[in-house]
C-alpha positions as CSV (number, residue, x, y, z in Angstrom):
1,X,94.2,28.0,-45.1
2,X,93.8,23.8,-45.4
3,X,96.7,21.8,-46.6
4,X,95.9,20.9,-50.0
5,X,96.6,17.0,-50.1
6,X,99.0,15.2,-52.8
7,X,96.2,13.0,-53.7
8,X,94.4,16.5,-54.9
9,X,96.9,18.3,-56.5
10,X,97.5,15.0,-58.8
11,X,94.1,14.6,-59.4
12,X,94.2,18.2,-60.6
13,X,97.7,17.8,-62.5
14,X,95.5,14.6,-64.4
15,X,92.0,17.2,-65.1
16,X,94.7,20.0,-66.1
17,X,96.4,17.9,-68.3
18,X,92.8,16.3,-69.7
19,X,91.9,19.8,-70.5
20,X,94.7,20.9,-72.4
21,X,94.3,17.9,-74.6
22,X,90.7,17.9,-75.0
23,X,89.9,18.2,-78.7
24,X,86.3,18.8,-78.1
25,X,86.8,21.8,-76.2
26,X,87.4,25.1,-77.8
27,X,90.7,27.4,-76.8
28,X,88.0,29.8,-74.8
29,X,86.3,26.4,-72.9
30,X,89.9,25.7,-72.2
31,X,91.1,28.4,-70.8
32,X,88.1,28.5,-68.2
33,X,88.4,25.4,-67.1
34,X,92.0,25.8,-66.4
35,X,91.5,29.3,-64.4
36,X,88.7,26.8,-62.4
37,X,91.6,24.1,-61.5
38,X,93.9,26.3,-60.5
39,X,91.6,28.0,-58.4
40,X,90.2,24.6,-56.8
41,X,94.1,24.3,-55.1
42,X,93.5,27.0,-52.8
43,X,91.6,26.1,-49.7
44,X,91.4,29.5,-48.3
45,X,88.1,29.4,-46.8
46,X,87.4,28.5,-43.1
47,X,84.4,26.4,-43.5
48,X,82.9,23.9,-40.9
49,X,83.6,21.0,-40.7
50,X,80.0,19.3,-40.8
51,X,79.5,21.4,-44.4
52,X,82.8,18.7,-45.2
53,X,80.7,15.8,-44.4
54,X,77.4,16.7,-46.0
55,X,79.2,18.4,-49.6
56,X,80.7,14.3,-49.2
57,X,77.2,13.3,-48.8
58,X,76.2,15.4,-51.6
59,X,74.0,17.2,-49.4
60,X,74.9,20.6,-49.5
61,X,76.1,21.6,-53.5
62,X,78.6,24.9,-54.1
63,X,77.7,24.6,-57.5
64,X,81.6,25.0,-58.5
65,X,82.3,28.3,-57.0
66,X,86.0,28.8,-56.5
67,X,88.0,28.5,-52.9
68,X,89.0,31.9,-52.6
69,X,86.5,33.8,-55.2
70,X,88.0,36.6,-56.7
71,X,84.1,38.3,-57.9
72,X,80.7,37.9,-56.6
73,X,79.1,34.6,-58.5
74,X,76.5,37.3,-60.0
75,X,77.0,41.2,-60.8
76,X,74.2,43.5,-62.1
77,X,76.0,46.8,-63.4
78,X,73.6,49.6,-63.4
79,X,73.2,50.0,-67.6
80,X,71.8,53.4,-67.2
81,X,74.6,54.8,-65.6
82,X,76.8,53.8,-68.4
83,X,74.4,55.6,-70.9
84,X,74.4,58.7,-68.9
85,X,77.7,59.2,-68.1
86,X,80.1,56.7,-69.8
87,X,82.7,55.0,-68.6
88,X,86.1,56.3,-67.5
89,X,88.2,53.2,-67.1
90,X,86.8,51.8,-70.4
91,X,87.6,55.4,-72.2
92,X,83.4,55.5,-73.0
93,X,81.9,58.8,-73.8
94,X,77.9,58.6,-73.5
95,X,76.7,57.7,-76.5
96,X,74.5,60.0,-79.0
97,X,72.9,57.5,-81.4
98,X,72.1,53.8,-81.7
99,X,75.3,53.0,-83.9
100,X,77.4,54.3,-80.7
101,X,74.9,52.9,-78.1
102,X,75.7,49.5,-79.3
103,X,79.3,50.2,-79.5
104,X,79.5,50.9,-75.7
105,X,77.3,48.2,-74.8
106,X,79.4,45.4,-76.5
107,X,82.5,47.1,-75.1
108,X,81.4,47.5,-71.7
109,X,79.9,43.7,-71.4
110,X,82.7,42.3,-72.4
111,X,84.2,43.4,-68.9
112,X,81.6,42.4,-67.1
113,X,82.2,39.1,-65.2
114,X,80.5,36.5,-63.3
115,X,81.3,33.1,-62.0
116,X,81.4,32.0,-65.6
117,X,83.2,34.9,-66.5
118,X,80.6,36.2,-68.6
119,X,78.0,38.8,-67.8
120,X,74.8,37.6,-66.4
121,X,73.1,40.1,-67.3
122,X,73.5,43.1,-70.2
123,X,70.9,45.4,-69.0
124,X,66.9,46.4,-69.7
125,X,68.0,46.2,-73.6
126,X,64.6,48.2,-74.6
127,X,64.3,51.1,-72.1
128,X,68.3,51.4,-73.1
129,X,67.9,51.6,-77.2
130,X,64.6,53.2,-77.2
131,X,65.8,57.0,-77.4
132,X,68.1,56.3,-80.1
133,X,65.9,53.7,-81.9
134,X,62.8,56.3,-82.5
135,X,65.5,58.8,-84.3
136,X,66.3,55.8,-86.6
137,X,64.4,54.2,-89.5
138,X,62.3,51.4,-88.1
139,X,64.5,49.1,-90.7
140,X,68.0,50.6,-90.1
141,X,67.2,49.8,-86.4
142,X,66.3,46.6,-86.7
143,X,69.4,45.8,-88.7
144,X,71.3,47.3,-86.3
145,X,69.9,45.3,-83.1
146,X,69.7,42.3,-85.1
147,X,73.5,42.5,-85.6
148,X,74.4,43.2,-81.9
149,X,72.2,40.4,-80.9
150,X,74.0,38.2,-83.2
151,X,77.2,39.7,-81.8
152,X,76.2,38.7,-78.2
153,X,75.2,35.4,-79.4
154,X,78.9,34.9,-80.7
155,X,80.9,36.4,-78.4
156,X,79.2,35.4,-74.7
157,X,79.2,31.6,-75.7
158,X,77.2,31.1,-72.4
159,X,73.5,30.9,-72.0
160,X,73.7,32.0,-68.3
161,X,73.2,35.8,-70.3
162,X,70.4,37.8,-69.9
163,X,68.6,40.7,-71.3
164,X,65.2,41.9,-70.4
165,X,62.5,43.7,-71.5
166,X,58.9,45.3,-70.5
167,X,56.7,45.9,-68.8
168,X,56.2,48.6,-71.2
169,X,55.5,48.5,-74.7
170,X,58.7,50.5,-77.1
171,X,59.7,50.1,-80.7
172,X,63.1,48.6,-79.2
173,X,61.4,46.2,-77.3
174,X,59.2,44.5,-80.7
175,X,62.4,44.8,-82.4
176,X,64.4,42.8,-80.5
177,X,61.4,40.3,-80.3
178,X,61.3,40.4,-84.4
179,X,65.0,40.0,-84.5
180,X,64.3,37.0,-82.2
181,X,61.5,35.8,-84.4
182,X,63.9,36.2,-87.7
183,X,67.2,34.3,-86.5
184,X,66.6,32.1,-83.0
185,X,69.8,32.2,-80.7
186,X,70.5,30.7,-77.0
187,X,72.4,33.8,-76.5
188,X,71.0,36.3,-74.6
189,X,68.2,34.7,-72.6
190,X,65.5,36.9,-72.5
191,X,62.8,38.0,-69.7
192,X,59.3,39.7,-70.9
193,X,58.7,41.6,-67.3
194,X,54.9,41.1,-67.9
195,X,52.0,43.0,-66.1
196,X,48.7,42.0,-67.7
197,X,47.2,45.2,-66.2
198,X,49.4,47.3,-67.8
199,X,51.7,46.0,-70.2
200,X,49.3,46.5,-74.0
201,X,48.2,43.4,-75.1
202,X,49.4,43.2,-78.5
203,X,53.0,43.9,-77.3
204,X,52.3,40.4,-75.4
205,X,51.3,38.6,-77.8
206,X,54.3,39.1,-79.8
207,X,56.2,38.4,-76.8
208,X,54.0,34.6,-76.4
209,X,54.3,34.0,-80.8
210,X,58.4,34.7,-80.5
211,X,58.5,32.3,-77.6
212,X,57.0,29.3,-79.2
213,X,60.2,29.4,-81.8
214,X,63.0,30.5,-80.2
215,X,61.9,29.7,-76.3
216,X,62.4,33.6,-75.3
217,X,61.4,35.6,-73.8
218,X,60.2,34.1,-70.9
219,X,57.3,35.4,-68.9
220,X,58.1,37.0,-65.6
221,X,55.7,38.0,-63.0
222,X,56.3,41.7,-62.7
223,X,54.2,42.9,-60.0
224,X,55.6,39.7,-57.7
225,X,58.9,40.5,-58.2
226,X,58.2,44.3,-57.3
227,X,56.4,43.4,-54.1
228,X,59.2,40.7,-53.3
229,X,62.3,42.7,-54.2
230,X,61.3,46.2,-55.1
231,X,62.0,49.0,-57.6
232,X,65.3,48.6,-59.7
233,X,64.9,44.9,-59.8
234,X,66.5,42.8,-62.8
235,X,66.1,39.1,-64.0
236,X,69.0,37.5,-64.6
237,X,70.8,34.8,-65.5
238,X,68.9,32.2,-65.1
239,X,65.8,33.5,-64.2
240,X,67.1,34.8,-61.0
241,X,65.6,38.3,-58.9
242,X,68.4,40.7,-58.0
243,X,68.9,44.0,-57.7
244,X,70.2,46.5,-60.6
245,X,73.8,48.1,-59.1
246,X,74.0,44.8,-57.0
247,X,73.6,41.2,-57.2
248,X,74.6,38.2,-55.4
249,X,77.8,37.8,-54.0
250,X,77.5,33.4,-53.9
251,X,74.7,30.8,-54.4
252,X,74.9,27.2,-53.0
253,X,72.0,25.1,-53.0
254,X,70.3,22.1,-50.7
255,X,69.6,18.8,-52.6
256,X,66.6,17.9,-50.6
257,X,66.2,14.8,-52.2
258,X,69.1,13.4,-50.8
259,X,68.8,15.2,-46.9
260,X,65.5,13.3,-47.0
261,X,67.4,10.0,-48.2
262,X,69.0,9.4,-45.1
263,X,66.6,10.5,-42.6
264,X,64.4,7.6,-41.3
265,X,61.1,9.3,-41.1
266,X,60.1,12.6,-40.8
267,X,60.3,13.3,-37.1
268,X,64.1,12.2,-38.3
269,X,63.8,14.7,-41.1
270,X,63.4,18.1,-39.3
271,X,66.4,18.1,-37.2
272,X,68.2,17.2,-40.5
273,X,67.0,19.8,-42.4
274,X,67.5,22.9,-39.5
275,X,71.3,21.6,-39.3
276,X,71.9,21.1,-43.3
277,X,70.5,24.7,-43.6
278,X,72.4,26.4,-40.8
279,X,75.8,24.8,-42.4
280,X,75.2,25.7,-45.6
281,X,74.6,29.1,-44.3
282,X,77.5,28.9,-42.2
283,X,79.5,28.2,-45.4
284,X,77.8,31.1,-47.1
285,X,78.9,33.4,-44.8
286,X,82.5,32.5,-45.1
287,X,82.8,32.7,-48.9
288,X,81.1,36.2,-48.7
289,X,83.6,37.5,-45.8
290,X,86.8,36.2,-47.9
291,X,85.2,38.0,-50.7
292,X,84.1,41.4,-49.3
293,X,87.4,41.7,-46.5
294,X,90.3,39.7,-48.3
295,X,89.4,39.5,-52.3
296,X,90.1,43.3,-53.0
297,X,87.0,43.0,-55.5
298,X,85.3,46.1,-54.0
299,X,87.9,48.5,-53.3
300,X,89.7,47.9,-57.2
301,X,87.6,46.7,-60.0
302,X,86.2,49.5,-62.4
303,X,82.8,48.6,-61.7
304,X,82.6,49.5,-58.1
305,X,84.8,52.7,-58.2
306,X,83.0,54.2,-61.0
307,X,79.7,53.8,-59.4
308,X,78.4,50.7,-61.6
309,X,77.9,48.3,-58.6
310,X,77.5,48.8,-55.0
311,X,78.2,46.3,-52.4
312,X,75.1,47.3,-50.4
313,X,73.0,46.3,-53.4
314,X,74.7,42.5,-53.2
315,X,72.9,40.0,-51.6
316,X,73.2,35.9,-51.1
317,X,71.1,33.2,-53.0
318,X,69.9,30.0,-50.7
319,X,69.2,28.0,-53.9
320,X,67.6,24.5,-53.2
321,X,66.5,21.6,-55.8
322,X,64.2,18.4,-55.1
323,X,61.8,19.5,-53.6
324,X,59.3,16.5,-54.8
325,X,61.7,13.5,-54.2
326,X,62.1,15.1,-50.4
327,X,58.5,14.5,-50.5
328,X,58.2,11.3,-52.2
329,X,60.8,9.4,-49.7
330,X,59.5,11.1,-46.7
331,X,56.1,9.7,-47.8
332,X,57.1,6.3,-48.0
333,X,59.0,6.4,-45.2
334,X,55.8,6.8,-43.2
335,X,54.4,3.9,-44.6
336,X,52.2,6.2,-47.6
337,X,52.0,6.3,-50.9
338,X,50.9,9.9,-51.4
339,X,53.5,11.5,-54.2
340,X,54.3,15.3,-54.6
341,X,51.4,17.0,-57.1
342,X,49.6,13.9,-56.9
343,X,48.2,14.2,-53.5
344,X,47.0,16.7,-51.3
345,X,48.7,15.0,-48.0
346,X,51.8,15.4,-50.8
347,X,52.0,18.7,-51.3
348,X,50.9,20.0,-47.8
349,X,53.9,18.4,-46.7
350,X,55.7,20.0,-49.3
351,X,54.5,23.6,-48.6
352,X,55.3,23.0,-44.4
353,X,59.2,21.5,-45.5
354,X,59.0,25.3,-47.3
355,X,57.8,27.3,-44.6
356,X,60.3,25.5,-42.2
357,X,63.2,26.5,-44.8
358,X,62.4,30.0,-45.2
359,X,62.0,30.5,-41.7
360,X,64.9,29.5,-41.3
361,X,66.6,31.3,-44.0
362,X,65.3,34.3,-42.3
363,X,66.0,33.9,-38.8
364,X,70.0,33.5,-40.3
365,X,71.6,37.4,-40.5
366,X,74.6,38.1,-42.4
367,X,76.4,42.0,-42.4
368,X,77.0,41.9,-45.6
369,X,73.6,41.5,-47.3
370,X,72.5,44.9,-46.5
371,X,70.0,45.0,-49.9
372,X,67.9,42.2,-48.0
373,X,68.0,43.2,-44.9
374,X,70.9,41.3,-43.6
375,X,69.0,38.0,-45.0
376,X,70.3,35.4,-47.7
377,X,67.2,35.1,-50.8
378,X,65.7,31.8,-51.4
379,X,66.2,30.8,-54.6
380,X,65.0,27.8,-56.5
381,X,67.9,26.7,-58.5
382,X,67.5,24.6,-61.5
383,X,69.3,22.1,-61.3
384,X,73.1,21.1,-63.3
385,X,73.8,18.3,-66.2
386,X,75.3,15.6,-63.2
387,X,72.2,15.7,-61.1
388,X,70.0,12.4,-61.6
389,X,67.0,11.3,-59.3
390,X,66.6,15.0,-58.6
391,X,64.0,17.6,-59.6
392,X,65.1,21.1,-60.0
393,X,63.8,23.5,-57.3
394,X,60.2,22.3,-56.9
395,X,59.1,21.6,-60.0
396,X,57.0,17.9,-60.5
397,X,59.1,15.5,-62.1
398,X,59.0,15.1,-65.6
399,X,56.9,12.3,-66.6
400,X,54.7,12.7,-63.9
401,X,53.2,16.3,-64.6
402,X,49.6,16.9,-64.4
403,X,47.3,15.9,-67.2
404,X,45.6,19.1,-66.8
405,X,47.8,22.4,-67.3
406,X,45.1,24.2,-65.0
407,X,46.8,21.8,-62.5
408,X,50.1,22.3,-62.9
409,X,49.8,25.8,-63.2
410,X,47.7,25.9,-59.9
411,X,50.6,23.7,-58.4
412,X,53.0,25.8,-59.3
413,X,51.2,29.0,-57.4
414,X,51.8,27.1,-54.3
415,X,55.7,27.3,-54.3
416,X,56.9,30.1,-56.4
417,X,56.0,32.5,-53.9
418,X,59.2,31.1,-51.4
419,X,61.7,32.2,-53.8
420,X,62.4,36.2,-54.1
421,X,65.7,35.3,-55.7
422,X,63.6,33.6,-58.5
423,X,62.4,30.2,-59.5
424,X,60.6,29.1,-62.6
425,X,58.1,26.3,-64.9
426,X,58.8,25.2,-68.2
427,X,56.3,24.0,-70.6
428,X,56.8,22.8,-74.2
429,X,53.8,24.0,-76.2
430,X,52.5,21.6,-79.5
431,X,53.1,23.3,-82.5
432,X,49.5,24.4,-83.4
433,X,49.2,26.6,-80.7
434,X,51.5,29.3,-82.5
435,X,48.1,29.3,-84.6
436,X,46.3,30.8,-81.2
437,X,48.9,32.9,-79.1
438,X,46.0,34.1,-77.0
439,X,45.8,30.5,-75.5
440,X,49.4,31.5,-74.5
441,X,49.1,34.4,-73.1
442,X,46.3,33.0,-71.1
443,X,47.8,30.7,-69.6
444,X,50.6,32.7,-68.5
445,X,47.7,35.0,-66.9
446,X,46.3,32.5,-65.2
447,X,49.7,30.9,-63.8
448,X,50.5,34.8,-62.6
449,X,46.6,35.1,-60.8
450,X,47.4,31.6,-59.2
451,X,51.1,32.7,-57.6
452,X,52.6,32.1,-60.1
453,X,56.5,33.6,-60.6
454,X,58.4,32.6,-63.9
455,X,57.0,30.7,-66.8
456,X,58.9,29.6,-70.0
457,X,57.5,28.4,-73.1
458,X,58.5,26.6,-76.4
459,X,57.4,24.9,-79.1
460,X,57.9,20.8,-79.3
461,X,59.6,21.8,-82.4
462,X,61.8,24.3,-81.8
463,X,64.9,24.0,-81.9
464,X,66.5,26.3,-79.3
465,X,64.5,24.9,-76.1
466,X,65.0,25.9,-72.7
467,X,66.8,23.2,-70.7
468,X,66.3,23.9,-67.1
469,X,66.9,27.4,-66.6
470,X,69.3,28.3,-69.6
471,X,68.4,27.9,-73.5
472,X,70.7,25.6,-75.8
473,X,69.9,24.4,-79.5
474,X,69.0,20.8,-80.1
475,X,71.2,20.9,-83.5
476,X,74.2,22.1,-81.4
477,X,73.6,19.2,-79.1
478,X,73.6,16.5,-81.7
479,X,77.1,18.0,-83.0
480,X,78.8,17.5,-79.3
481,X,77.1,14.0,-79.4
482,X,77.9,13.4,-82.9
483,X,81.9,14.9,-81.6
484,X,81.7,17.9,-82.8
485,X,83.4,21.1,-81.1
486,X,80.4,23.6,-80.7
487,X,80.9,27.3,-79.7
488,X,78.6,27.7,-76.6
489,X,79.8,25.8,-73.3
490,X,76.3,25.0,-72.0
491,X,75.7,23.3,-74.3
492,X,77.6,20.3,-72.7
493,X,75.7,21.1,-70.0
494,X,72.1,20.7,-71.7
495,X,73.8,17.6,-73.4
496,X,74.0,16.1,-69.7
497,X,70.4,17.4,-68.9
498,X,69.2,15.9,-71.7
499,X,70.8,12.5,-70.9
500,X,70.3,12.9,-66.9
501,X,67.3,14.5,-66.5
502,X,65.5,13.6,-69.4
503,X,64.7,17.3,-70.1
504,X,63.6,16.3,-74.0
505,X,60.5,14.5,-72.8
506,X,58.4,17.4,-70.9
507,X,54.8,16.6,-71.2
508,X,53.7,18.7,-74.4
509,X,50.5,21.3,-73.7
């Protein structure tokens, strides 16, 4: 364990003290940031010392995880289970009707935790409902979903939630979508796991009219994420690919905006970039050892011993951000003035910095990540509401997107296909298209036959819009700017996207 130094535990007496006395902050925001402080004064993981120097440099990012991790960042009960057999520690019986089935599932969520200490994800919402929906009224259901939704959106005040739906068409699954239609919420995000081969096409449209009001569901490649990950995959979160019973013991990510910064060229660049990696890694492997030999996680919490989770289902998430500045500064570095999506000498380079990262990603082996073979997932992460100068993953910075959508879309086909663990394209639709969904839905097609992996949608006038990777409402923004105390916590963080990244001013379509 490292000495914790004066100089930091004052500096976390000051934040602790800030906290308490922050009047923006609700009693819940509170008491998570205090459980983070307290948990930032224990240096109980060995890490090298070159990960030190580049987390300084502001190379390598944890992305706030906690120095001696008492949960994996991201945990993926298996839903079904519960259904089947209840829960013992949670004195759950199965349930026998929709009025129960809710019951259990807002009970057992609420025990669910995550790096945020909310659930990531709350389960395949329409396979789950559909037997006890099609005993009910088609309007008592709906009532009845609406209300849980409305629950979740009130009780996990964090937009890092996630429910999916699809490929297949149910009653449950339009119902939700209509519930989503009637009353827009950040809370859950949704995924629509979309196979245009299969999934009816009608069910898809109401999946593309729902999105251009309340930004969800989002559009995930189904057939990619089968062939990447395999049956008894879930989205969540974000928009990230892990397995059901599993999920993702840590995520860090790579800013490769700044590895490129202070590399003089690119022959400078390589060596950089097969050292930051290997670190970062390093550091990986670390947090995941404390957490599976020292953290007691898997041998006591509920979810493990009853069967909900199983470590061999857990994986790790290489998550990486900036991919086009990389790009951009290696380019002028050599003297050019080719920019990412803007040049074909651009993005070649951008697709051979990719294939260098995931072969190196899957040369690394770690015991513990037995779902993957042994290897961490690359993931592209989307960024948080500090970073500035940085794109997330590898999406082209806004203002500088394509004036065609064909070409973004086509741009996009060439990256998403790195990241198992998920990655993702947001596009804010004008208003008029909710008059022609069909020009939604084809796009979304067209992104999916290109390579596409995740594609998110809203209106320019909607008023929940998806940030980065997470959803916030423009109205609850203006309140935290105006000083108002709002109830979900990322909404500070879209707040700082909004400011940093300048996520308001996407290129309308």
């Amino acid at each position: 364990m490292r000495p914790v130094t004066m100089d930091r535990v004052e500096e976390t007496r000051r934040a602790i003290l800030d906290t308490v006395c922050n009047r923006l902050l609700t009693h819940e925001q509170k008491v998570t940031g205090l459980e983070r402080l307290s948990e930032s004064l224990v240096e109980i993981i060995d890490v090298p010392p070159a990960y030190l120097e580049l987390k300084a440099a502001g190379v390598i990012c944890d992305l706030n995880e906690s120095n001696c991790p008492p949960r994996p960042r991201y945990i993926v009960p298996d839903y079904q289970k519960l259904f089947t057999e209840g829960c013992r520690f949670l004195q759950l019986d199965r349930p026998r009707d929709l009025d129960e089935a809710l019951n259990v599932l807002s009970i057992f969520i609420r025990h669910v935790p995550s790096v945020t200490n909310f659930p990531v994800f709350i389960g395949f919402l329409d396979r789950l409902l559909e037997p006890f929906v099609i005993t009910e009224s088609r309007e008592a259901a709906r009532k009845k979903i609406g209300l849980f939704l409305r629950y979740v959106d009130r009780t996990i005040t964090d937009s890092f939630c996630h429910a999916d739906i699809g490929p297949q068409e149910t009653l449950a699954g339009r119902l939700i979508l209509e519930c989503e239609r009637e009353e827009p919420k950040s809370v859950p995000n949704v995924s629509f796991l979309y196979d245009p081969e299969t999934t009816p096409a009608d069910f898809a449209l109401l999946a593309a009219e729902t999105a251009m009001g309340s930004a969800k569901p989002s559009f995930a490649n189904h057939r990619m994420f089968l062939k990447d990950i395999g049956e008894g995959y879930a989205v969540v979160s974000c928009y990230n690919g892990l397995l059901v019973g599993g999920g993702s013991y840590t995520l860090s990510r790579l800013r490769l905006g700044h590895l490129a910064a202070a590399a003089s060229g690119l022959a400078d660049f390589w060596p950089r970039l097969e050292s930051a990696a290997e670190t970062m890694m390093a550091y990986m492997d670390a947090r995941i050892a404390f957490m599976v030999e020292r953290s007691g996680f898997f041998e006591s919490n509920f979810l493990v011993t009853e069967g909900f989770i199983h470590r061999d289902r857990f994986t790790g998430m290489f998550g990486m951000v900036g991919l086009a500045e990389c790009v951009n500064t290696l380019m002028e570095r050599e003297g050019r003035k080719d920019r990412f999506s803007r040049s074909s000498k651009a993005d070649d380079l951008g697709v051979r910095i990719m294939d260098t990262l995931d072969s190196l990603v899957k040369k690394h082996h770690n015991p513990y990540c037995v779902a993957t073979g042994g290897n961490f997932l690359l993931h592209g992460q989307v960024g948080i509401e500090t970073d500035t100068g940085e794109s997330p993953a590898t999406r082209i910075p806004i203002g500088e997107e394509p004036e065609e959508l064909s070409d973004h879309l086509i741009h996009c086909g060439l990256f998403h296909k790195y990241f198992p663990a998920g990655t993702g394209d947001v596009f804010v639709i004008e208003p008029t298209a909710r008059r022609n969904p069909d020009y939604l839905l084809d796009m979304v097609k067209g992104g999916f036959a290109k390579g596409g992996r995740y594609f998110s949608i809203h209106s320019g006038d909607s008023d929940v819009i998806r940030v980065t990777g997470y959803l916030v409402k423009r109205s609850e923004m203006d309140k935290l700017k105006a000083g108002e105390r709002v109830l979900q916590n990322t909404t500070a963080l879209g707040l700082g996207a909004a400011i940093n990244a300048h996520v308001l001013e996407r290129k309308r379509r």
